[in-house]
N, C-alpha and C positions, 0 to 999 in steps of 0.2 A: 257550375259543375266542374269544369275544367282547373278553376282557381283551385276549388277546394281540394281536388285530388293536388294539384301541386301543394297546398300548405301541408296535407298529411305527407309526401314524402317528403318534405322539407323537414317536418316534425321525426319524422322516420330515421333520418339520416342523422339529424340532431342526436337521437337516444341513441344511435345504433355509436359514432365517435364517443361519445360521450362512458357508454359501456365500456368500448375500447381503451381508451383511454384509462379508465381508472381499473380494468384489468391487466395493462400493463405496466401502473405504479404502484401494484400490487403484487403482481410477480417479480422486478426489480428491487422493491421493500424484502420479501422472503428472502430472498436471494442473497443482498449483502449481509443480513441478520442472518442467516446460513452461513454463511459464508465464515463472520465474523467467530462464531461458534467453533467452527471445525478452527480456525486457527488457534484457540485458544484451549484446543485438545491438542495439540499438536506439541509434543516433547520430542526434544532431541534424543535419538539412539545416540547410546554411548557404551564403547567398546567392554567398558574398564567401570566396575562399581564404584570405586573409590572416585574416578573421574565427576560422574553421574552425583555420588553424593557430597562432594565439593562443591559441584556448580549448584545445590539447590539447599544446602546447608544456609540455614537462615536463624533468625533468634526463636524459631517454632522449634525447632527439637534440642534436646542434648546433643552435646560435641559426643558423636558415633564412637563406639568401640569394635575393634575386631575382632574375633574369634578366634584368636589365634593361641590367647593363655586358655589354663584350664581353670575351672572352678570359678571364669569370671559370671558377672551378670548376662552378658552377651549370649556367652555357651551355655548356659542356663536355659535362656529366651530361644534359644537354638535347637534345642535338646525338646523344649515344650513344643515349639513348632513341629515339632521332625513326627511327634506323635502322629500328629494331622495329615502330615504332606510330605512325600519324599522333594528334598531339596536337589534344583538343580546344578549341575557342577559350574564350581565356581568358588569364588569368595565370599562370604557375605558379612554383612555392616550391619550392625545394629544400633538404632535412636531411638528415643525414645519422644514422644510428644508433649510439646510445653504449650504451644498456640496453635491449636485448631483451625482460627478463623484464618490465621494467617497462609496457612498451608488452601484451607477454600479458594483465598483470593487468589493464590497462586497458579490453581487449577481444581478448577469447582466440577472437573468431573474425574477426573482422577482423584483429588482426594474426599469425594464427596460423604464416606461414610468414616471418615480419621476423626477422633476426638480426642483430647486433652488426655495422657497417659498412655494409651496405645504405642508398638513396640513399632517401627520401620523395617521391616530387614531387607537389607538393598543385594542386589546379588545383578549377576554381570548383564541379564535380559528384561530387570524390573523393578518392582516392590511388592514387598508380601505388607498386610497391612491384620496384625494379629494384636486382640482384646487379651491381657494377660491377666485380668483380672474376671472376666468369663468363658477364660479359654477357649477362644473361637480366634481362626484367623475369618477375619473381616471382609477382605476384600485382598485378590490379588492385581497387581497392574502390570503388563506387561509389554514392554517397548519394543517397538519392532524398526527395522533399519526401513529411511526412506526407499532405499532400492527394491527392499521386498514388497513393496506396493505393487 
């Protein structure tokens, strides 16, 4: 009798590590795949639009225009956004989109609803993310400074 109650708590203490154990290579797992995630949302605040679309100008968009002539395409794409959404102060830049998948890989949560044609307009706190062919703006994304965390 004695034996058998020690083999069950032996057997007890077996399952009981054993849970342990693989509950906490499971909250460790979560964790750096959490982890990994937020890093990979994580975009630099930058002061200065033009800064911001420098450093992320790639072969996915057109070389940006500014808004600064009249009657260009930009102020066009300006003029159509403005219907939607008053624009914050500031500059804004407009791209237009050549590779999709490239901008994903770049950041698969910020650009995650951008497709092939879609308009950029970069402005000094973000990106507007506007369809010009179903006049909808899409998605906005907006950067915020590490310090305001």
């Amino acid at each position: 009798m004695n034996q058998n109650l020690n083999q069950k708590r032996i057997l007890y203490g077996s399952v009981t590590v054993s849970l342990i154990s693989f509950l906490v290579v499971v909250i460790l797992a979560w964790y750096m795949l959490d982890r990994g995630v937020e890093d990979k949302a994580k975009v630099p605040f930058q002061e200065n639009s033009q800064d911001f679309l420098k450093s992320r100008q790639t072969e996915a968009t057109e070389p940006a225009e500014d808004t600064t002539g009249s009657g260009s395409e930009a102020d066009l794409v300006v003029q159509a956004v403005s219907r939607h959404m008053l624009f914050p102060e500031g500059k804004i830049t407009v791209a237009t989109v050549l590779d999709a998948s490239s901008l994903h890989e770049q950041n698969p949560i910020y650009f995650q609803y951008v497709k092939n044609g879609d308009k950029l307009l970069y402005y000094p706190h973000g990106v507007i993310i506007y369809d010009a062919v179903a006049d909808k703006i899409v998605d906005i994304v907006r950067l915020y400074s590490e310090s305001a965390n």
